[in-house]
VEXTIZA-81175 format. One line per 5 residues: number of its first residue (from 1); for each residue x, y, z of N, C-alpha, C. Coordinates in pm, 1 decimal. Atoms other than C-alpha are relative to their C-alpha. Last residue first. Layout:
N
NUM	X Y Z X Y Z X Y Z ~ ...
***
This chain:
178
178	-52.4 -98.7 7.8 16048.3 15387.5 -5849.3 82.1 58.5 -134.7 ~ 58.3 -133.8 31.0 15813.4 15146.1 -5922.9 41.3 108.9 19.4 ~ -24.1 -44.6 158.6 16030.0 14893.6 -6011.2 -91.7 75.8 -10.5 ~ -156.0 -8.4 2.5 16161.6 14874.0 -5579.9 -22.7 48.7 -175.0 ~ -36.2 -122.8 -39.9 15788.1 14855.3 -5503.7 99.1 40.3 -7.1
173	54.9 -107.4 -1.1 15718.5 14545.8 -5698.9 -3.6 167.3 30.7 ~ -18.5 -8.9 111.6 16023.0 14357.2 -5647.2 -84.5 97.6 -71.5 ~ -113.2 -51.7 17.9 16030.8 14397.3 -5269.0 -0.9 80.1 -185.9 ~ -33.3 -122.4 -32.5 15677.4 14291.2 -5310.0 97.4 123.9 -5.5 ~ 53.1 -72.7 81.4 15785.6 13968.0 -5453.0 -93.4 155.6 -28.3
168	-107.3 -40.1 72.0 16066.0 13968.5 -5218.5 -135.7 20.3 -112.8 ~ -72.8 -117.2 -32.8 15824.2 13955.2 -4929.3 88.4 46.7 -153.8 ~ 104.0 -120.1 -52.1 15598.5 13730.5 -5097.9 31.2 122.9 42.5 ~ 62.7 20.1 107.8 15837.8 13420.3 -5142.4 -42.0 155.1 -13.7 ~ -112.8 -101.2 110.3 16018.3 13554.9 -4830.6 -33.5 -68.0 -121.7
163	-3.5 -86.2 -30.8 15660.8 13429.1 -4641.9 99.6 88.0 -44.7 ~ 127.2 -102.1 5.6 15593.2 13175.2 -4818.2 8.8 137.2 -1.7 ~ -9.3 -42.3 150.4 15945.7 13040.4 -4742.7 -62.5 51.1 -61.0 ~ -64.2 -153.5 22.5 15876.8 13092.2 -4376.0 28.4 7.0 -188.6 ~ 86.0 -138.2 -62.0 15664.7 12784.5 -4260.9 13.7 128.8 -58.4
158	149.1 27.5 57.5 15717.0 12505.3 -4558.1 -57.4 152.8 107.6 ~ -23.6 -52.8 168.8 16132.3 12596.4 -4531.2 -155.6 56.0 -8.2 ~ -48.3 -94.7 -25.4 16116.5 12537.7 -4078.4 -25.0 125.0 -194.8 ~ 106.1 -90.5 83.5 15918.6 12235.1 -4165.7 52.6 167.5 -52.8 ~ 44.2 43.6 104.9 16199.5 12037.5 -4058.1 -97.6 73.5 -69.9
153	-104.6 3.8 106.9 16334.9 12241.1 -3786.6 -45.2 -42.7 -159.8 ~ 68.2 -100.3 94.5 16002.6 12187.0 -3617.5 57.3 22.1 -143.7 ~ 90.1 50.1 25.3 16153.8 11841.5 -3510.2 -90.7 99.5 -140.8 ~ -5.1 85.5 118.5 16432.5 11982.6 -3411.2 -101.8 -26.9 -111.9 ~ -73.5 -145.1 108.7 16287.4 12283.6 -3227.2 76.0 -108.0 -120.9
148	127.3 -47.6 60.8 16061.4 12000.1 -3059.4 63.1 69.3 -76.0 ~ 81.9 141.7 90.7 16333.2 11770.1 -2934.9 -94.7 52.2 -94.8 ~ 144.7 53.0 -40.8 16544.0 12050.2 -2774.5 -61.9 -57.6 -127.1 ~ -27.4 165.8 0.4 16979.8 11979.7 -2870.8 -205.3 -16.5 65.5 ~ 3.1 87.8 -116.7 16995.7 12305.1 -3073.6 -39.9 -169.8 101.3
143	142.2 -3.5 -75.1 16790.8 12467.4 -3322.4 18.8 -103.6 132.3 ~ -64.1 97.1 -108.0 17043.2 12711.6 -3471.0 -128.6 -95.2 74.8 ~ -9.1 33.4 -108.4 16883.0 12869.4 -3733.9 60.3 -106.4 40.4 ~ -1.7 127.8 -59.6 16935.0 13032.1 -4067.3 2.0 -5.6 147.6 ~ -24.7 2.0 -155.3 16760.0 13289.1 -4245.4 24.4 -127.3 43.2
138	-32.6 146.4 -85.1 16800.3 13383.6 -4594.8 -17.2 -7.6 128.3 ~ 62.4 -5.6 -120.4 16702.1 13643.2 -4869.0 34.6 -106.2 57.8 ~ 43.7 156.1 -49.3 16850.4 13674.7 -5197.7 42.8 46.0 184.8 ~ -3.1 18.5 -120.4 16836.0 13969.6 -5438.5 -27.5 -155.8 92.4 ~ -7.7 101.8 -66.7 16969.3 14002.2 -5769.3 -30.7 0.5 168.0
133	-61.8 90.0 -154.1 16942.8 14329.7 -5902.4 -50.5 -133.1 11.2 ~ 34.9 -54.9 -134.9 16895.7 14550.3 -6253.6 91.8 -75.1 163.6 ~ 167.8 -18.7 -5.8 16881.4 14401.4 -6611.3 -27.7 43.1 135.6 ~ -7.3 -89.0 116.7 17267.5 14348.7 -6612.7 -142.4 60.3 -16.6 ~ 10.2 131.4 94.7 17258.1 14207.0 -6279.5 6.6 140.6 -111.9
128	75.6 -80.0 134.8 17393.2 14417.7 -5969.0 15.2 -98.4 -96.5 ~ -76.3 56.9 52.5 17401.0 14151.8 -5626.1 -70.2 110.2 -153.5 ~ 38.2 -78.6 140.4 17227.0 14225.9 -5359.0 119.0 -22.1 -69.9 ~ -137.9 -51.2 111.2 17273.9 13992.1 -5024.6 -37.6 49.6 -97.2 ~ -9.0 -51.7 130.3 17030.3 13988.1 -4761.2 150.1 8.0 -72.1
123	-123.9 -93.4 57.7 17079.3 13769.8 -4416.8 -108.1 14.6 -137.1 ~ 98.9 -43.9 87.8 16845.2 13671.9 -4114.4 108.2 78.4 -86.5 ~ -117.0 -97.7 32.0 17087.6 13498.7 -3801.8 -78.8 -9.7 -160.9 ~ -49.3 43.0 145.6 16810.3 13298.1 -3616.1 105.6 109.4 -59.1 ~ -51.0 -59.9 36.7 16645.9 13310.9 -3233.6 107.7 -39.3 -154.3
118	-53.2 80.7 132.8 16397.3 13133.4 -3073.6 106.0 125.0 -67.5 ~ -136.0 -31.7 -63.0 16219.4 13199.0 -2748.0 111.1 -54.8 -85.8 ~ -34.6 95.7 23.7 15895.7 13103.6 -2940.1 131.0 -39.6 104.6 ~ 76.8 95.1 -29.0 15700.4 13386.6 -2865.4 75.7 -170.2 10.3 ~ 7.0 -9.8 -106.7 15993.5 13625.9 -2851.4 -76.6 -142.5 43.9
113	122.2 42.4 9.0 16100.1 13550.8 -3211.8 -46.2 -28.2 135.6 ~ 20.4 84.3 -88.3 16438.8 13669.0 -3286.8 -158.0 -27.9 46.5 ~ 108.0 83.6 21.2 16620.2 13734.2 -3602.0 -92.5 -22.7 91.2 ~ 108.1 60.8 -91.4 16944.0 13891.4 -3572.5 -111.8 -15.4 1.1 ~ 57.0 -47.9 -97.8 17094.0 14051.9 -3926.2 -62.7 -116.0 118.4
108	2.0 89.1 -70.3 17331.2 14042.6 -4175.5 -95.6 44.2 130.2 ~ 30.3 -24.8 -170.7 17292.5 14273.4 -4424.6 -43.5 -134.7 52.7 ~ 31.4 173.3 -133.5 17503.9 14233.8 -4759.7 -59.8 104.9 97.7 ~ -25.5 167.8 12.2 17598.7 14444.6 -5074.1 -57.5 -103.9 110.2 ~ 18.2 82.5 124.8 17456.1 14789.9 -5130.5 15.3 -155.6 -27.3
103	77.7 -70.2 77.0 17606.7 14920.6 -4787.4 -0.4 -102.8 -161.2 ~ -103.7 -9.1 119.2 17824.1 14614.1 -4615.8 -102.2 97.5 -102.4 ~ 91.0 -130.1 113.9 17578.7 14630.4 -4303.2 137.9 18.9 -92.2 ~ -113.6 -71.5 97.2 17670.1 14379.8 -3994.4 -56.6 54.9 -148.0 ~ -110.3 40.2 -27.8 17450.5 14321.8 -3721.8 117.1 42.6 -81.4
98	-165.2 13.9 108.1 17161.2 14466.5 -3800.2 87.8 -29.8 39.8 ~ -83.4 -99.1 -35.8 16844.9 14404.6 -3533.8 113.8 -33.6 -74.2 ~ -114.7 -1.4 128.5 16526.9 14224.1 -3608.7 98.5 80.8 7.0 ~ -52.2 -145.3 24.8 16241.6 14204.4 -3316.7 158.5 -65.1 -126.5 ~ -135.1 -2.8 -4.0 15996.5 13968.2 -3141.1 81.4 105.6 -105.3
93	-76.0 -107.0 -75.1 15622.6 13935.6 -3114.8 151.5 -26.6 -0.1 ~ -79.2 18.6 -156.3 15351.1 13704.4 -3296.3 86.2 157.8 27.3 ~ -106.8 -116.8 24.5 15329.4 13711.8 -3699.0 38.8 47.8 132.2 ~ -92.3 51.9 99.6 15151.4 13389.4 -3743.6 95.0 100.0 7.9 ~ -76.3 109.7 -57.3 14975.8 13427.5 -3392.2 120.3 -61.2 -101.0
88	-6.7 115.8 65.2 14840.1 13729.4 -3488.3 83.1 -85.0 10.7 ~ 115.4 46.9 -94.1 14790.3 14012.6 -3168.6 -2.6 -149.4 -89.9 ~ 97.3 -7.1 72.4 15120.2 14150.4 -3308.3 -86.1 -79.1 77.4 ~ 123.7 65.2 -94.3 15410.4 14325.1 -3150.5 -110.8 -36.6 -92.6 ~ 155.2 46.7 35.6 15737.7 14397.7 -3301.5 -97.5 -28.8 75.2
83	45.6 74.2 -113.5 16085.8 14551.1 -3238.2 -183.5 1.5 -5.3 ~ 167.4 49.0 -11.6 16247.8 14640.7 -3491.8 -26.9 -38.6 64.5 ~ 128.0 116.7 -49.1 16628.5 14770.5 -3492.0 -123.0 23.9 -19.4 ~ 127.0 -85.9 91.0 16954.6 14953.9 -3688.8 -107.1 -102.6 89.1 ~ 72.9 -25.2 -127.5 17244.5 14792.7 -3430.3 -127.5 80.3 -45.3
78	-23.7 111.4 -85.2 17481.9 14808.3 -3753.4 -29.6 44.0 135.0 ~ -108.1 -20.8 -99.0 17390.7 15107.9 -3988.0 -64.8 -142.9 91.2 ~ -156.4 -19.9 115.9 17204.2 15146.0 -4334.5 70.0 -58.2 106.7 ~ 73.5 69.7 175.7 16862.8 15285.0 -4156.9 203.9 -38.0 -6.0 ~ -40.9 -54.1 64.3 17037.8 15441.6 -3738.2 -26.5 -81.5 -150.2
73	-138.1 14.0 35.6 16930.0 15312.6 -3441.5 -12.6 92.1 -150.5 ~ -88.0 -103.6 -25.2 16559.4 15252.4 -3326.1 120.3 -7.5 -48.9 ~ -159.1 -42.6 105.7 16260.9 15177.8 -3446.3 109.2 24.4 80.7 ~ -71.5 -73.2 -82.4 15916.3 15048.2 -3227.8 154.7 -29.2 -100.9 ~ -124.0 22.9 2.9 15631.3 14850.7 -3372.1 82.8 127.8 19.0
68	-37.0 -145.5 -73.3 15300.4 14787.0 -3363.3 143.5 -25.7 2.5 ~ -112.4 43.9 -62.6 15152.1 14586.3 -3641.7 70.5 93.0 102.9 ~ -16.4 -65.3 -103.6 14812.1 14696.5 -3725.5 62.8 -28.3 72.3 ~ -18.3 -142.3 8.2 14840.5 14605.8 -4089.5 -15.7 93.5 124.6 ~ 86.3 -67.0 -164.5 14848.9 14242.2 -3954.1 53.9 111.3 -65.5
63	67.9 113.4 -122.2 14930.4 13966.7 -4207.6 -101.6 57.3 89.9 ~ 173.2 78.9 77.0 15012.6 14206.9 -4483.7 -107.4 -61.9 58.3 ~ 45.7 -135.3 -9.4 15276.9 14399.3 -4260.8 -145.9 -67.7 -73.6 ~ 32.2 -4.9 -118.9 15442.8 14043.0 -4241.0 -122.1 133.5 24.3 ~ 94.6 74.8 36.9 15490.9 13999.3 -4625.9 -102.4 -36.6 157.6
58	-39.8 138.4 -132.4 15755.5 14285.0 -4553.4 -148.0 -80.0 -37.4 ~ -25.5 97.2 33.8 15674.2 14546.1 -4846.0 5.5 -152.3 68.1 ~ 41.1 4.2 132.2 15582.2 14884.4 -4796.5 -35.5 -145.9 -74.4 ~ 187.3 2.9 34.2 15561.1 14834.2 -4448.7 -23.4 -28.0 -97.5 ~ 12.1 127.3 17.3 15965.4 14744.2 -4453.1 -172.9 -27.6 -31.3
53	56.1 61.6 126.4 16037.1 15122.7 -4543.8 -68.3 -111.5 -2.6 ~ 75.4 19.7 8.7 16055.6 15210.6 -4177.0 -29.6 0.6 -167.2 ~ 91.9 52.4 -79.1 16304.3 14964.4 -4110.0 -145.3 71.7 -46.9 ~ 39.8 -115.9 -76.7 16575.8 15107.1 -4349.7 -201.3 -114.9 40.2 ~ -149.7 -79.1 -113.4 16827.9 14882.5 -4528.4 -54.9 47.5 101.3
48	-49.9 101.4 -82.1 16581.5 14661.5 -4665.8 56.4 74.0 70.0 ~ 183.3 47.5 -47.5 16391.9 14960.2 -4922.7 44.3 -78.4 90.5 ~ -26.6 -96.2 -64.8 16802.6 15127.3 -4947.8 -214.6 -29.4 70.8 ~ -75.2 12.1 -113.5 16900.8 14766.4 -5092.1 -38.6 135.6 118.8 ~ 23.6 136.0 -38.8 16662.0 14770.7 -5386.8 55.5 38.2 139.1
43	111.0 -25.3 -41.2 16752.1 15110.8 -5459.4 -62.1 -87.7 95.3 ~ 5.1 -141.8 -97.8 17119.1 15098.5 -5474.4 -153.3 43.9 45.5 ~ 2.9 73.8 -65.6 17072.2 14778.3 -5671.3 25.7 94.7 161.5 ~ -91.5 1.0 -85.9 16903.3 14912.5 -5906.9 54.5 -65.2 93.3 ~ 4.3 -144.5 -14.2 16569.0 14824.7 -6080.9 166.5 5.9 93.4
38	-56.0 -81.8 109.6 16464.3 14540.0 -6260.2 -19.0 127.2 65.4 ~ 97.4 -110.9 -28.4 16432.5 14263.3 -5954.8 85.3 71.2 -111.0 ~ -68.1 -71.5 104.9 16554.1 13925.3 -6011.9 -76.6 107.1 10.6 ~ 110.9 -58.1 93.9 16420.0 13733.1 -5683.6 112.2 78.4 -97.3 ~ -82.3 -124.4 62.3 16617.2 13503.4 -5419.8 -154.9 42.0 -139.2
33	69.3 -74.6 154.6 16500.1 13261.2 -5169.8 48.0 104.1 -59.5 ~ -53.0 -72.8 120.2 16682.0 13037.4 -4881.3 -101.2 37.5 -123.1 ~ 73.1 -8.7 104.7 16577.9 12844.7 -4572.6 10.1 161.8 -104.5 ~ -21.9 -111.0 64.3 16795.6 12709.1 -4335.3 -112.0 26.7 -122.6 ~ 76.1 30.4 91.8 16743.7 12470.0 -4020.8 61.5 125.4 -128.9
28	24.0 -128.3 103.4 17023.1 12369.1 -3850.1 -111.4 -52.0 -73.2 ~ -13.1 -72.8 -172.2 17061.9 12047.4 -3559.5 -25.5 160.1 -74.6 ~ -86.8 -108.3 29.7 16964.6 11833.5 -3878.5 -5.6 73.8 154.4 ~ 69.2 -63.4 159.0 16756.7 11517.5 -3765.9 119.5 122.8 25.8 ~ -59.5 13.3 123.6 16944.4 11255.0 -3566.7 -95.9 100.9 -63.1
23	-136.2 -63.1 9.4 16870.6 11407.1 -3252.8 71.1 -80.6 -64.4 ~ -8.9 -123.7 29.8 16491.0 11386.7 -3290.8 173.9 83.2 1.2 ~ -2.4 -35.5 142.4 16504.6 11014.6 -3299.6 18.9 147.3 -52.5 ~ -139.4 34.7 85.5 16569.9 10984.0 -2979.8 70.0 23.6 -133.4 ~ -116.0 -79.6 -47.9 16291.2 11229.1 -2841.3 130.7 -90.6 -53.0
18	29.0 -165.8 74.0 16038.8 11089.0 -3071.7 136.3 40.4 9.0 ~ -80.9 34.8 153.7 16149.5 10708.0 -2991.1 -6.8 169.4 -48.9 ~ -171.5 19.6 -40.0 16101.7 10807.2 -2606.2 83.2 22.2 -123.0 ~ -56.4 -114.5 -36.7 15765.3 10929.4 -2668.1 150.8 4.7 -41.0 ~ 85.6 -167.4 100.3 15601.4 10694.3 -2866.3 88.6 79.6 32.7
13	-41.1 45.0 134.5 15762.8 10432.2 -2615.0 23.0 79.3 -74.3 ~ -156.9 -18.5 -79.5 15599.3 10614.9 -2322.2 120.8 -61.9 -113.4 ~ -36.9 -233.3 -63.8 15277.4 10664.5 -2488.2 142.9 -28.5 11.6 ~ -24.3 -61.1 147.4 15339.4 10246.5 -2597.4 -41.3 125.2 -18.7 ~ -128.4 44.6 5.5 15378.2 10160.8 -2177.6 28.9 56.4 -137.4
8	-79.0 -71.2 1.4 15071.0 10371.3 -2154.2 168.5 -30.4 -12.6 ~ 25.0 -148.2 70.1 14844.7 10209.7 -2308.4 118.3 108.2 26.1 ~ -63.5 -12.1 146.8 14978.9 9874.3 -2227.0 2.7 91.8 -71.0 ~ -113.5 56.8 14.7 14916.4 9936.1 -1871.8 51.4 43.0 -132.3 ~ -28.9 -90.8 -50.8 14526.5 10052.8 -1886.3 244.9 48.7 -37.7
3	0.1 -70.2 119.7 14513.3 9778.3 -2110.4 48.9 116.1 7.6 ~ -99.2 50.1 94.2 14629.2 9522.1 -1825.0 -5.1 95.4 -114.1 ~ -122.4 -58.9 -50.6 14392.2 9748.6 -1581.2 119.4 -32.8 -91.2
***
């Protein structure tokens, strides 16, 4: 019974230090990538701008080519949306909606990730280079005062960077084949 005890007195410990410790780690996660693409920047930007281009390219469409998904609003335009479904647990269910749209230069966009009940603010910026475009991809989150979204927080780069690794090198691909 004394072990019984001790077992769980250091669970409960374990625990406690998790959850304390988890609100000193960053309360943001962010994770940032960019690509040099040789082609426009009017082009570049008009493959992002518009939802159903993202097949071509999104590193998500790769995951699950039988992604289901639902459009609505207006390519280019603020309130433009996605709304996702996937049976893969890496690519799950939730939706992407424009917020603000500076044509050629910036989209800011909502982020949200049903499965998770998670939500992030997902930005592009283009940028014309002398050799074509600059693109850079970002999403940051809020991850608030729960112990686990902290926690995740940390990996937050090792989960998704992959994934706009891949996207943009796509991007890059299908953007210099036009």
């Amino acid at each position: 019974m004394k072990n019984i005890k001790k077992v769980i007195i250091v669970l409960v410990s374990v625990i406690l230090l998790l959850v304390v410790a988890s609100y000193f780690l960053p309360g943001h996660a962010v994770v940032v990538r960019s690509a040099k693409i040789s082609a426009p920047v009017e082009l570049v930007y008009a493959q992002v701008s518009d939802f159903n281009n993202w097949n071509k390219w999104s590193p998500w469409y790769e995951k699950d080519p039988s992604i289901k998904q639902i459009i609505t609003g207006n390519a280019g335009m603020g309130k433009h949306l996605m709304k996702w479904e996937s049976q893969k647990d890496d690519v799950g269910h939730g939706s992407v909606e424009f917020d603000k749209v500076i044509e050629n230069k910036s989209i800011d966009a909502t982020l949200t990730f049903d499965d998770m009940g998670m939500s992030s603010i997902m930005m592009y910026r283009f940028e014309p280079t002398p050799s074509g475009s600059n693109v850079v991809w970002s999403d940051s989150a809020t991850l608030g005062y729960n112990p686990m979204m902290r926690w995740m927080g940390l990996f937050m780069d090792k989960f998704m960077g992959p994934d706009f690794e891949a996207g943009l090198k796509n991007l890059k691909e299908v953007s210099e084949k036009k």
